[in-house]
VEXNUGU-268248 format. One record per atom (N, C-alpha, C, O): x, y, z. Coordinates in steps of 0.05 Angstrom, whole numbers, plus 5000, padded with zeros to 4 digits. Layout:
BEGIN
XYZ;...
//
This chain:
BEGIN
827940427395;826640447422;823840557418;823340757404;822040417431;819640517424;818740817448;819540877470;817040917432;817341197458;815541217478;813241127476;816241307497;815541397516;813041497532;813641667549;810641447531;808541727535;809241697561;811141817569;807841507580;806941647606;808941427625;809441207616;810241537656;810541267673;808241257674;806241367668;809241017688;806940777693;806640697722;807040457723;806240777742;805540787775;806140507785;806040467810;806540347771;807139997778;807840027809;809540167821;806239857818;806139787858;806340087868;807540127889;805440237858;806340507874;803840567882;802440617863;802340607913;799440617919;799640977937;797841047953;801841147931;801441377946;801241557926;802741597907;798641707934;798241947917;800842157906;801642227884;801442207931;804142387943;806142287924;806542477908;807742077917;809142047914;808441997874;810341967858;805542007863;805741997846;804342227827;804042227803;803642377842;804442667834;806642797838;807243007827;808242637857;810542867849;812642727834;814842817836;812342527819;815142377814;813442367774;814142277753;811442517785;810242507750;809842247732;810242187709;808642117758;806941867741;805441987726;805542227720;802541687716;801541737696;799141717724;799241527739;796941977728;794741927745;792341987728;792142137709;790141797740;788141857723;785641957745;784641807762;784842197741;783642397765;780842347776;778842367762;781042247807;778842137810;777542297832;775742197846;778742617836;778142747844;775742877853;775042977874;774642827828;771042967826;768742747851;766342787856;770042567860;769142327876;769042567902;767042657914;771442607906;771142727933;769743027939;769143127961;769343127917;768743337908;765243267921;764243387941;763743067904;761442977909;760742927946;759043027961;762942727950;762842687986;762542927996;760542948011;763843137994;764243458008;761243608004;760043738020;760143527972;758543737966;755743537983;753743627994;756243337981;753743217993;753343128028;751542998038;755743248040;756643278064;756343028082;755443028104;757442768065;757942508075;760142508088;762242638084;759642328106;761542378134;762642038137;764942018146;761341818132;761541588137;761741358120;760641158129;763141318094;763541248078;765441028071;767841048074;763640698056;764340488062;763940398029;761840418015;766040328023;766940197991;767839967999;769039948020;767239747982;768339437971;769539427940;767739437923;771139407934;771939277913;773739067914;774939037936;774238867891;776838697895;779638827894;780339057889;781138587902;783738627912;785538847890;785238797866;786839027896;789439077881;786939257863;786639087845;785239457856;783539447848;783639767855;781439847847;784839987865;785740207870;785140357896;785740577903;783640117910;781940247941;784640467959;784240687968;786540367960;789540437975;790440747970;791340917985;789240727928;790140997914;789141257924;790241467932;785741147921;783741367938;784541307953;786941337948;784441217976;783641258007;787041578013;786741808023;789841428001;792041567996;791241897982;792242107990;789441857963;789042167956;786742377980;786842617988;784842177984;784042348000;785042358037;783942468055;787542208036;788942408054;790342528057;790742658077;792142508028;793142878016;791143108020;791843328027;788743018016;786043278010;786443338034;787543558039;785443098060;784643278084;786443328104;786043418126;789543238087;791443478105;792443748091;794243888099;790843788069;790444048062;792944128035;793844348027;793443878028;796443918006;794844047976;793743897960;794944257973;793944337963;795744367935;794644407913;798044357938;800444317916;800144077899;801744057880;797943827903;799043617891;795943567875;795243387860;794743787885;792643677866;791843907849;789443937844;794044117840;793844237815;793044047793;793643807790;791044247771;790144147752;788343947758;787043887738;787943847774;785343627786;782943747783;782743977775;780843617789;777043727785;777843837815;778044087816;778543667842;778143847859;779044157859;777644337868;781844197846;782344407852;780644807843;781145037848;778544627830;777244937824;775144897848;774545127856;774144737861;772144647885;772844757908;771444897922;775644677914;776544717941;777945017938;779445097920;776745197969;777845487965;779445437994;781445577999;778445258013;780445308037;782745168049;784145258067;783044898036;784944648037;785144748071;786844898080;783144628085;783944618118;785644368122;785444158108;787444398141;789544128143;787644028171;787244148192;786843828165;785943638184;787243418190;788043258174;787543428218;789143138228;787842908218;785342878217;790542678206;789042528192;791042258206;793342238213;788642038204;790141818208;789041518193;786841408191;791641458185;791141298154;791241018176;792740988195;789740878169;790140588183;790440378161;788840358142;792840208164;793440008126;793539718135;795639588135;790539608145;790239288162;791039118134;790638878136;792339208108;793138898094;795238878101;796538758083;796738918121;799538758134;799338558149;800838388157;795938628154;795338398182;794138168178;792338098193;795137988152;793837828139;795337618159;797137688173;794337348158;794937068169;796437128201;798837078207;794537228214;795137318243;793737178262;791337128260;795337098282;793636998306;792537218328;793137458326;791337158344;789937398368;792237528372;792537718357;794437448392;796537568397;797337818378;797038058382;798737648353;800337808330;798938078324;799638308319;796037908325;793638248312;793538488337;793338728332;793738388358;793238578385;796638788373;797139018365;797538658375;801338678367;801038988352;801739218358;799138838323;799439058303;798339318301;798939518288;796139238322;794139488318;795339608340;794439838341;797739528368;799139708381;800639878366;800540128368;802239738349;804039868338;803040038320;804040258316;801339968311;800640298285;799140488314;799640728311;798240468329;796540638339;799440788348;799841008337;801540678367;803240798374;805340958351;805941168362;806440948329;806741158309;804841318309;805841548307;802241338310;801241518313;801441718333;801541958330;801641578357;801841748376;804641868383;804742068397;806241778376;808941818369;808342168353;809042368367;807342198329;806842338312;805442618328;805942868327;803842478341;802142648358;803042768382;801842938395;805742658387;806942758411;805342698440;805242898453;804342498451;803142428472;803542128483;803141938468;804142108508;804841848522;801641748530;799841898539;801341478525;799041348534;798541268557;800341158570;796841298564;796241018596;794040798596;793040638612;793640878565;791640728564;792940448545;794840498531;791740138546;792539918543;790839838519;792139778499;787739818517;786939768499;786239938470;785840178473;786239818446;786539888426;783940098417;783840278399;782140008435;779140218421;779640548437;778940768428;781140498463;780440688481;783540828475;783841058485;785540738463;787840918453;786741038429;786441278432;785940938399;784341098392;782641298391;783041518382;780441208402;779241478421;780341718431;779741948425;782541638452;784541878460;785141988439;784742228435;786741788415;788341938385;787342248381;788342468385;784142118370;782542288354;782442558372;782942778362;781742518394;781242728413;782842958425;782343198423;785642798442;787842948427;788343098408;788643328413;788542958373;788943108356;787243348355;787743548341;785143308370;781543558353;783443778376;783144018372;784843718394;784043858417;786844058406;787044298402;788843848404;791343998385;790944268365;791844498367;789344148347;788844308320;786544418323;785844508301;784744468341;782344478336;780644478312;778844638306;781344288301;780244188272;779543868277;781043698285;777043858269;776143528259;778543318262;780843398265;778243118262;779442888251;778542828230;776342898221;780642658217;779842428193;780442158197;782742088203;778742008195;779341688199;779741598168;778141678151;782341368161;781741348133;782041048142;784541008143;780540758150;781740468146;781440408115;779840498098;784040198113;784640088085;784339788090;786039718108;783339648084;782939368073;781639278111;782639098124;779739418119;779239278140;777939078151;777539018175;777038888114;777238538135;779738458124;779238248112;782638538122;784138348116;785838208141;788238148138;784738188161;786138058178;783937738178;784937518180;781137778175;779237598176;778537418144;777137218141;780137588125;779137448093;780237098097;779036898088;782737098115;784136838109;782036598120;781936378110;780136708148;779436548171;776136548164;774536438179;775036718134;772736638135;771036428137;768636428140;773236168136;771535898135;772535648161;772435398164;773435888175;773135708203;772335828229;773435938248;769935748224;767735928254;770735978276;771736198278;771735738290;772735768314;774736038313;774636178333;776436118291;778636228292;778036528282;779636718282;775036518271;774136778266;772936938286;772837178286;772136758304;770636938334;772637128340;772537338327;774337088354;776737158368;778037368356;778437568370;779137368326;779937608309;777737778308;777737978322;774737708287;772737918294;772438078319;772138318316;772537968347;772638128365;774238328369;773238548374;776438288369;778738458360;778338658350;778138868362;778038618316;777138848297;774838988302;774039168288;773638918321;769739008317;770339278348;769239488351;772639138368;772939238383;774839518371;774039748367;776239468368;778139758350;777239948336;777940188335;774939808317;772640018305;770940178324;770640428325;769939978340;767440028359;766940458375;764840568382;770340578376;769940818382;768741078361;768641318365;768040918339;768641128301;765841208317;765741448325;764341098321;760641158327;760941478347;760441708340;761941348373;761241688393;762841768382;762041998380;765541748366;767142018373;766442198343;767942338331;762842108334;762342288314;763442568311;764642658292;762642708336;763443048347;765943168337;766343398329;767942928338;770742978339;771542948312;773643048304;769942778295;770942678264;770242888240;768142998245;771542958218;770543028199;769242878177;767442958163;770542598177;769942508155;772142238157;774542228163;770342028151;771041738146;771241508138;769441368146;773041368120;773141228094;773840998108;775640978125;772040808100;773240528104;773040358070;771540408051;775240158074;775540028042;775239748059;775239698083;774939578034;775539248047;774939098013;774739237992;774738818014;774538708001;771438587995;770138567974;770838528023;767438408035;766338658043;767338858052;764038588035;761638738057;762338598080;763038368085;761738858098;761838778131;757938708137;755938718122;758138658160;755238558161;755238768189;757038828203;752538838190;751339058210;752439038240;753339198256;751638608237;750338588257;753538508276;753638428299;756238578257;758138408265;759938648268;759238788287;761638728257;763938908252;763939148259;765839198274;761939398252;761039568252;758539588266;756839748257;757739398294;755539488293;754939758304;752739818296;755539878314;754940178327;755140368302;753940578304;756940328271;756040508260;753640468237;753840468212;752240458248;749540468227;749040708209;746940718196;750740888208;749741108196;753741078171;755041268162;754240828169;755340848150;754240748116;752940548110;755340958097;754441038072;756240788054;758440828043;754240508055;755840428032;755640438004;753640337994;757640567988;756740687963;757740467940;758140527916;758040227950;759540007934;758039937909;759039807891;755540027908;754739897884;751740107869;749640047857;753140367881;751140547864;753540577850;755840517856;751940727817;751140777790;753541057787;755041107768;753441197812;754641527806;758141427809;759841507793;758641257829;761641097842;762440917824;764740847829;761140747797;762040487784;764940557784;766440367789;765940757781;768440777763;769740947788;771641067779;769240987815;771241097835;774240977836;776141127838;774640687836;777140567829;776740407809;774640297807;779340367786;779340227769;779640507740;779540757742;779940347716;779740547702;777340567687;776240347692;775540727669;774040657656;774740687627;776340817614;773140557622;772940617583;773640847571;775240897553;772540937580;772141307575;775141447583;776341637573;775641287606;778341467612;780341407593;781741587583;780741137586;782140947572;782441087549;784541187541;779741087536;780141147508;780941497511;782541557494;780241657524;780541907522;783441927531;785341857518;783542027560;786442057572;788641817568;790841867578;788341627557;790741467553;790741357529;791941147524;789241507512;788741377483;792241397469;792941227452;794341607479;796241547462;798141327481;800141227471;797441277507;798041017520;798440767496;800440667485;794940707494;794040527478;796240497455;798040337451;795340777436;797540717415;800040717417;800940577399;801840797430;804440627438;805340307440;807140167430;802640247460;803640037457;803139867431;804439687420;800939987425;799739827391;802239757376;802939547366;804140077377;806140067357;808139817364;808839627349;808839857395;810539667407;810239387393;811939237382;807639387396;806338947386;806139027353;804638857343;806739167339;805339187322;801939127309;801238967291;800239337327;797939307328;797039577321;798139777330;795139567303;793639867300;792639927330;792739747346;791840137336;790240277354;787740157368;787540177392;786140057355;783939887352;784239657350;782039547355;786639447343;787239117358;788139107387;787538947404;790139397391;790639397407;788539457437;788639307456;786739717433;784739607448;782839377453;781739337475;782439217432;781039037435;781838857449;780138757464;784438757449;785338477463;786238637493;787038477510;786238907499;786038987523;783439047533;783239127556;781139017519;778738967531;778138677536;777038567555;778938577518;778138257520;780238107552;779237937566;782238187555;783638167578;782438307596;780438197607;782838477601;782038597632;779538927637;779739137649;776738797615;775338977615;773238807620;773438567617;770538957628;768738727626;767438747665;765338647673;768938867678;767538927715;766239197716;767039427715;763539067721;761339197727;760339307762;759239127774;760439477771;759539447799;756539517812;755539497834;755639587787;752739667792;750939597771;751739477751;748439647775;746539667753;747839727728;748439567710;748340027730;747740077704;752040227703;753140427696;752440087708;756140127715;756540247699;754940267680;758840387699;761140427677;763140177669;763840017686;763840157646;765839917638;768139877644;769839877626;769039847671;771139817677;773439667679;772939427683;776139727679;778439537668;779739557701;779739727719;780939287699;783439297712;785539367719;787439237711;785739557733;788539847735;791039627743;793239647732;790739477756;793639317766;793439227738;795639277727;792439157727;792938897703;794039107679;795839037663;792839347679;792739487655;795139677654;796239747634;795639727672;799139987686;800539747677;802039787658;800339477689;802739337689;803539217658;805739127650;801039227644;801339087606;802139337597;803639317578;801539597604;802839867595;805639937591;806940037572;806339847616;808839837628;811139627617;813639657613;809139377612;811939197600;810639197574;812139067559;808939277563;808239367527;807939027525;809538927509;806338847538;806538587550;803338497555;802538587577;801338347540;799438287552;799438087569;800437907556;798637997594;799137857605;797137777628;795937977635;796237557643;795637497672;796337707696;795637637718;797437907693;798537967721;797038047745;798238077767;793938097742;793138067767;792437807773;792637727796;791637677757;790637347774;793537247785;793937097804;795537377765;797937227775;799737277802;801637157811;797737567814;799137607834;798237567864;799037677885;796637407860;795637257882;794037047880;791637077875;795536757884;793736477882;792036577903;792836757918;789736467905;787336537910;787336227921;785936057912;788636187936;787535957962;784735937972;783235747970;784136157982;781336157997;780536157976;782636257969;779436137957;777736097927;778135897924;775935827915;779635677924;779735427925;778135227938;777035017933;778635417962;778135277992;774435247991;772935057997;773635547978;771335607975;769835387951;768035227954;770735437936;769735227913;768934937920;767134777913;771534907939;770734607946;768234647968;765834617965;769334707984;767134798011;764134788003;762434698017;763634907976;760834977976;760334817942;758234827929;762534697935;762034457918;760334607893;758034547886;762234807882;760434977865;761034897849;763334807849;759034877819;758634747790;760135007772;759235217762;762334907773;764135117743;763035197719;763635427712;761635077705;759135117685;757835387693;757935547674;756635497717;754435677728;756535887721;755836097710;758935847727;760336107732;760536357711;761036597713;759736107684;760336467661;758036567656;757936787644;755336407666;753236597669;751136547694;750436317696;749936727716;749036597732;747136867741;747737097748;744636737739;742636887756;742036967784;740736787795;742337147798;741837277815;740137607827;739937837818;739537457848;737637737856;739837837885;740737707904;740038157875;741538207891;743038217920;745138307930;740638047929;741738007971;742537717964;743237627986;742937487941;743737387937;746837357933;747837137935;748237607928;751137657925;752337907940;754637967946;749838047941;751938287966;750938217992;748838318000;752038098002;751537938029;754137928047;755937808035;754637978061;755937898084;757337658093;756137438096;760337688096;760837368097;759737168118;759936918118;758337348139;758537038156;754537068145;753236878152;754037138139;751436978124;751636888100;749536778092;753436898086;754736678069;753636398071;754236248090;751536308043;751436078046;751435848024;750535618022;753136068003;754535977983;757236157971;757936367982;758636037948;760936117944;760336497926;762036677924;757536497919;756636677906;757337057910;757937217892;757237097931;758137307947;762037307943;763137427926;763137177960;765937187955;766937207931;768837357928;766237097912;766937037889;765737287870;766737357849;763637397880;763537757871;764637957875;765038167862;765237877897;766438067913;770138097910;771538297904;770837887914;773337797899;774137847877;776337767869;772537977863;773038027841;773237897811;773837977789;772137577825;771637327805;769937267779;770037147758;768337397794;765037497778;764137787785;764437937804;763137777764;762738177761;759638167745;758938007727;757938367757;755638357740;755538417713;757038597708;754438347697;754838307662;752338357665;753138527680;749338387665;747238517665;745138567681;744838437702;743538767674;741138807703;738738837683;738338997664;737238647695;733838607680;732738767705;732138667727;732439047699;730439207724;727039077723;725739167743;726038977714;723138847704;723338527726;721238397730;725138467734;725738307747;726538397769;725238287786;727838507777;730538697797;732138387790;732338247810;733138297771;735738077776;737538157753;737538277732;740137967777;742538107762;743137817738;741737637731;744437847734;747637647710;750437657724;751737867727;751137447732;753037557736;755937377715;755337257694;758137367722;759537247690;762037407708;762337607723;763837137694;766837177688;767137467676;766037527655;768737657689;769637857679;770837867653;769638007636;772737747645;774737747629;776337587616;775737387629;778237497599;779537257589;782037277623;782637087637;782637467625;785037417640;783137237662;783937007663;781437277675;780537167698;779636907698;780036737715;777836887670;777036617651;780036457659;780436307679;782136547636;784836347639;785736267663;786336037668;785836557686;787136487718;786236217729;787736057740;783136187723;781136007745;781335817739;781435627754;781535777696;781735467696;784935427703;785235217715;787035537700;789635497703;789035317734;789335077736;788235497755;788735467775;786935137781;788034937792;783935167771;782134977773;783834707764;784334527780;784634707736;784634467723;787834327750;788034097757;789134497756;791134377778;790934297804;792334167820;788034457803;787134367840;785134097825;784733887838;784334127808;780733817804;783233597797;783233367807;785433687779;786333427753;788733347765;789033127776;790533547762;792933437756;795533657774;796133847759;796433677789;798633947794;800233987780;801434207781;800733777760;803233897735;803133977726;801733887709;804134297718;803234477705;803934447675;802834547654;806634257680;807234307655;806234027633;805734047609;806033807648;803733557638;801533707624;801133657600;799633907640;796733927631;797034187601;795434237584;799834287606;799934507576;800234247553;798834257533;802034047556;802933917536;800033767519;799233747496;798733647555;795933507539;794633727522;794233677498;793833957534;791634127526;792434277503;790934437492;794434237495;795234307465;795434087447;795834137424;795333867455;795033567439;792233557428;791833517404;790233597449;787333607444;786833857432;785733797411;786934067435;786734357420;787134267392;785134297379;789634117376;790534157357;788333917344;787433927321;788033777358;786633477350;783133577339;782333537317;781733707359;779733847357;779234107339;777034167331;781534257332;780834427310;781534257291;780134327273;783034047283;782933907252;780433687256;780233467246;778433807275;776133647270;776833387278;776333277256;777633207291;779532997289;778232867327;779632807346;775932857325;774732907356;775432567369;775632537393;775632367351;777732117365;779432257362;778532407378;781632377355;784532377366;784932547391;787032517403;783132727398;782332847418;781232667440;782432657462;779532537437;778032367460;780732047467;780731907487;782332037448;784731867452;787132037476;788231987497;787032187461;789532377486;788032407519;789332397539;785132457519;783632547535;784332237555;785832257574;783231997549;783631827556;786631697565;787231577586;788231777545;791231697560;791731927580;793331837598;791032177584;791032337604;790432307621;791632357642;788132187617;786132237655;787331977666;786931897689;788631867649;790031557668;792031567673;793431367677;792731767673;796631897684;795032037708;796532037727;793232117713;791632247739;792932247768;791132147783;794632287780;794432147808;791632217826;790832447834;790732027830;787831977847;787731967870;786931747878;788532177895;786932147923;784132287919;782532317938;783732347901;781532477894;779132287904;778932087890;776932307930;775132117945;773132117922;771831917918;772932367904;770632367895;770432207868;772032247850;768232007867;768931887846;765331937826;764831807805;763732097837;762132157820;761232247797;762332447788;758932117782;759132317751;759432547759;761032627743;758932747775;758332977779;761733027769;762333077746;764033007794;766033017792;768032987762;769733137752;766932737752;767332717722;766832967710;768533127703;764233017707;763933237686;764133437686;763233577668;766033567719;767233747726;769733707704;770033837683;771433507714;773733487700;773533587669;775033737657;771233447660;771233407626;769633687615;769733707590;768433867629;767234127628;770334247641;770634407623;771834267651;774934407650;775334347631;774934557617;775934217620;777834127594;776934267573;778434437563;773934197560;773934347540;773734587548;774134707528;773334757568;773135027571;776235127568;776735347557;777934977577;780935007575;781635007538;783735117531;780334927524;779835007500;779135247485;779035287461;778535397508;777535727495;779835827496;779936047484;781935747507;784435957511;785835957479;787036147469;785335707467;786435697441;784235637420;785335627398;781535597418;780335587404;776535677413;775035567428;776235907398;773536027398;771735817402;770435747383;771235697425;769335407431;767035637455;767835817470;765035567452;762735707463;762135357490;760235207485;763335307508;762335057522;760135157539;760435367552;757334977538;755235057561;754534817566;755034607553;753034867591;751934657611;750534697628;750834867645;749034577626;746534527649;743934307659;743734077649;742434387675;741834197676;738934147667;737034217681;738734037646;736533887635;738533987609;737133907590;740534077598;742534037575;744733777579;745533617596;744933827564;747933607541;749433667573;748633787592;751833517570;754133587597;756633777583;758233917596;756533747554;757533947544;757834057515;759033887501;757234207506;756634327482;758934467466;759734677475;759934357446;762534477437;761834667411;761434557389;761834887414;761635057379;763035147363;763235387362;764334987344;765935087330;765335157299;763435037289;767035347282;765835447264;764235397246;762835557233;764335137245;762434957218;761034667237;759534497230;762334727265;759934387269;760134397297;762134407311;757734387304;757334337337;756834067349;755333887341;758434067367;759033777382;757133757406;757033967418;755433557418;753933567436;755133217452;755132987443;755933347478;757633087486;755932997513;755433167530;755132707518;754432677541;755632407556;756332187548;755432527584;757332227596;757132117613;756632217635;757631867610;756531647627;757931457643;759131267634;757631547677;759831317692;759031137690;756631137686;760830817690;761130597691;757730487673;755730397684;758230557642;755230537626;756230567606;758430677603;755030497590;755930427564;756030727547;755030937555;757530677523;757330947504;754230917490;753331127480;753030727490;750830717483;748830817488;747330927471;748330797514;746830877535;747031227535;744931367535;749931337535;750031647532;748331727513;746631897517;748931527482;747531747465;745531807459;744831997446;743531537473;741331447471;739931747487;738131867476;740931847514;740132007523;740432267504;738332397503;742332357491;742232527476;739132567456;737732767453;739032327445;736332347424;733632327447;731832497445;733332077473;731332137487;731232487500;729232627499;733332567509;732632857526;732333087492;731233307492;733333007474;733333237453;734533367451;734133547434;736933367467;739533537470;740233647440;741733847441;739533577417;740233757396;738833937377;739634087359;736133887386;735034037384;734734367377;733734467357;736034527404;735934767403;737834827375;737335027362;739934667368;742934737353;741934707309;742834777287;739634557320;738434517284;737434737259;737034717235;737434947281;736935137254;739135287249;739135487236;741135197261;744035457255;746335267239;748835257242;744535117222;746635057195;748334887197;749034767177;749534827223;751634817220;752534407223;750634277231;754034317220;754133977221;754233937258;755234047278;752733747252;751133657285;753733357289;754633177275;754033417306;755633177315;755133097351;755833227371;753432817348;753332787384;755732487386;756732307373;755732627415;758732427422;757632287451;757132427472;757232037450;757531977482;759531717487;760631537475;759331827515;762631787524;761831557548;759831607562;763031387551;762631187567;765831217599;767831117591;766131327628;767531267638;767731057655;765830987669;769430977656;769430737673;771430837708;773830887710;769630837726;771230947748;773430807761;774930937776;774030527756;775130267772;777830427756;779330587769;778230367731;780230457704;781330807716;783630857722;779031007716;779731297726;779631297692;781931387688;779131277680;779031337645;777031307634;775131267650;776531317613;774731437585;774831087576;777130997573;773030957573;772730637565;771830687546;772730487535;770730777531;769430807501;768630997501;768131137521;768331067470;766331237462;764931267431;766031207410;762231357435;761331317403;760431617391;759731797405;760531627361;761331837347;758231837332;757531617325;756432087326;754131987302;754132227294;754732407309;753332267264;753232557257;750532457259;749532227261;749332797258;746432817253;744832767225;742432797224;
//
């Protein structure tokens, strides 16, 4: 039996319950410590899903009902001398996912009413902003102590409906209305946390509170949820080696292929290196590397989005931006760029201050693998288990160098295709054929790039780089010819290594690969 160090908090999002049941917590205490000392009152975080927003928001409303028992040994506890119990009221909108007007009016009765339940007071009032209001007021008047407002995920009633104007009016109103009391009943509040997934936009959700602090993407917060490096390697370093022993891995393989999985999200400039707490508790836990946050929610609307805004898969492992470019607001959204940051899809990978522009890049292998998993079944094929059999036919064909027996499988593949697919453009093609070899990194160190005034795709493998270009309903001739006219091999001539260009002829009528020609350099 291998041993034991720490539980592991798996789905467990209450502070309360995991301090006292002696999980494994990693103290993010000194956060609130900062809010108190710097006497912030209005406080607005984004991160992606499953990503620890639930944990905090849960600890600090242990803090501000004054439990002063559960955060022994914590940074707060040498800070705090008075643990005042302040009425607190936790609001948890990710239940209110795929809701119509009705259902949502429904929900936000019913949590308001436990509350008041709690509070001991009968309502007369009907709508949801103005029972609120009462809540807070009541409670101050009860305790004569502050309130605390804590919302948790408060666009998740609107994440599903971001891409249909009609069905988003109607819910936004809703939510914008239920918020709309946080502004006057400043007097009455001590202090107020909202989480979500999106930036809210000024002019929509929140507009009356303008004096909210969003701290989503300063430098001092990178590491408020999630774990960092530092924590990793320090407080859970004999984590790490447990499991090492488990896989039989030194200390040091074993962190590595847990950085290469779920490390790599940046939230600021100059971030801390942060890992994936759902992904990383749960590979702890089953001593198991694995998918488990991409795996725990298909990402529909990421689909939906991709298509919608017809985004080039190529851009995604590296892509330039200036920052009102991606922290933007969904309904000024006018590409997939923002959601897909925000989501947690892409994470900044660097900041050129000499520029003010960011980088932004695939987080991680797990997220890398999730997207093409998911991609190559939404562009190609839904068989999941067809596209493992091909993509290990071609994997094996391509590392014995063997690039016809590869481009042969490729071709009997794409003609097993079922095609309602309308789109029949090169573009669409070299989506498909830029998945594929990228679906090649999962089993073979292949570096694929693309762009535009480059090759359509660039293969690097240890001793010879492939430069492939392709051509609808046109000859293989014609491909390669463009290779030597544009110079596509150019940049690859001083790194030694054997040059191989490939162009590929498709034929759209067929849905297949009609030829192709092979030249070394």
């Amino acid at each position: 039996m291998a041993k034991i160090v720490n539980k592991y908090p798996v789905g467990i999002q209450t502070f309360e319950d995991i301090r006292e049941k002696g999980y494994l917590y990693i103290d993010k205490t000194k956060y609130i410590v900062d809010f108190r000392e710097k006497g912030m009152k209005f406080v607005f975080l984004s991160r992606p899903r499953r990503f620890g927003k639930s944990l905090f928001a849960s600890t600090l409303q242990a803090y501000f009902e004054g439990r002063k028992e559960l955060f022994e040994g914590l940074a707060i506890a040498d800070y705090e001398k008075d643990w005042v119990k302040h009425p607190v009221f936790h609001f948890d909108l990710s239940g209110a996912k795929h809701m119509s007007v009705e259902q949502l009016e429904r929900y936000l009765a019913d949590m308001l009413e436990e509350q008041e339940t709690i509070w001991g007071y009968k309502t007369h009032q009907v709508d949801a902003n103005l029972r609120l209001k009462d809540l807070v007021k009541k409670a101050y008047e009860k305790t004569g102590e502050k309130a605390v407002v804590i919302i948790d995920e408060y666009d998740a009633p609107l994440l599903d409906v971001v891409h249909e104007k009609e069905n988003l009016q109607p819910l936004r109103r809703i939510m914008q209305n239920f918020y709309s009391p946080l502004k006057m009943l400043d007097p009455y509040l001590e202090f107020t946390f909202i989480t979500g997934i999106t930036k809210f936009s000024q002019l929509s959700i929140f507009s009356e509170l303008n004096n909210l602090d969003n701290i989503s993407l300063f430098d001092q917060y990178s590491a408020i949820c999630g774990i960092s490096k530092t924590e990793l390697t320090t407080q859970m370093k004999p984590d790490i080696e447990a499991m090492g022993e488990a896989l039989n891995m030194t200390y040091e393989e074993c962190l590595k292929e847990l950085t290469q999985f779920y490390d790599g999200y940046h939230f600021s400039k100059n971030s801390e290196d942060i890992f994936n707490p759902f992904s990383l508790v749960k590979a702890l836990n089953a001593r198991d590397i694995a998918p488990y946050w991409f795996g725990s929610g298909t990402p529909s609307f990421l689909l939906k989005l991709l298509d919608k805004y017809h985004v080039n898969l190529s851009t995604l492992e590296s892509q330039e931006a200036v920052l009102s470019s991606f922290d933007q607001s969904t309904e000024e959204m006018t590409d997939a760029l923002p959601l897909l940051y925000q989501s947690g899809y892409l994470t900044i990978k660097k900041y050129e201050p000499m520029f003010q522009e960011y980088t932004l890049g695939i987080p991680n292998k797990e997220v890398r693998d999730g997207l093409l998993n998911s991609l190559i079944a939404h562009y190609v094929n839904p068989r999941r288990s067809d596209n493992n059999a091909f993509l290990l036919g071609v994997c094996k064909a391509v590392y014995r160098n063997d690039i016809e027996a590869a481009l042969e499988h490729m071709r009997t593949y794409m003609a097993t295709i079922p095609y309602d697919l309308e789109n029949h453009s090169e573009k669409h093609y070299q989506t498909i054929f830029y998945l594929m070899f990228s679906f090649l990194n999962i089993y073979i160190r292949t570096e694929v790039k693309s762009a535009i005034g480059r090759a359509d795709a660039v293969m690097h493998m240890p001793d010879t780089i492939y430069v492939f270009e392709l051509k609808v309903d046109k000859s293989a001739e014609e491909a390669l010819a463009q290779i030597d006219e544009k110079d596509y091999m150019l940049p690859y001539h001083s790194e030694g290594k054997r040059l191989v260009k490939i162009g590929i002829s498709f034929d759209s009528t067929q849905r297949t690969i009609r030829d192709w020609k092979i030249k070394e350099e």
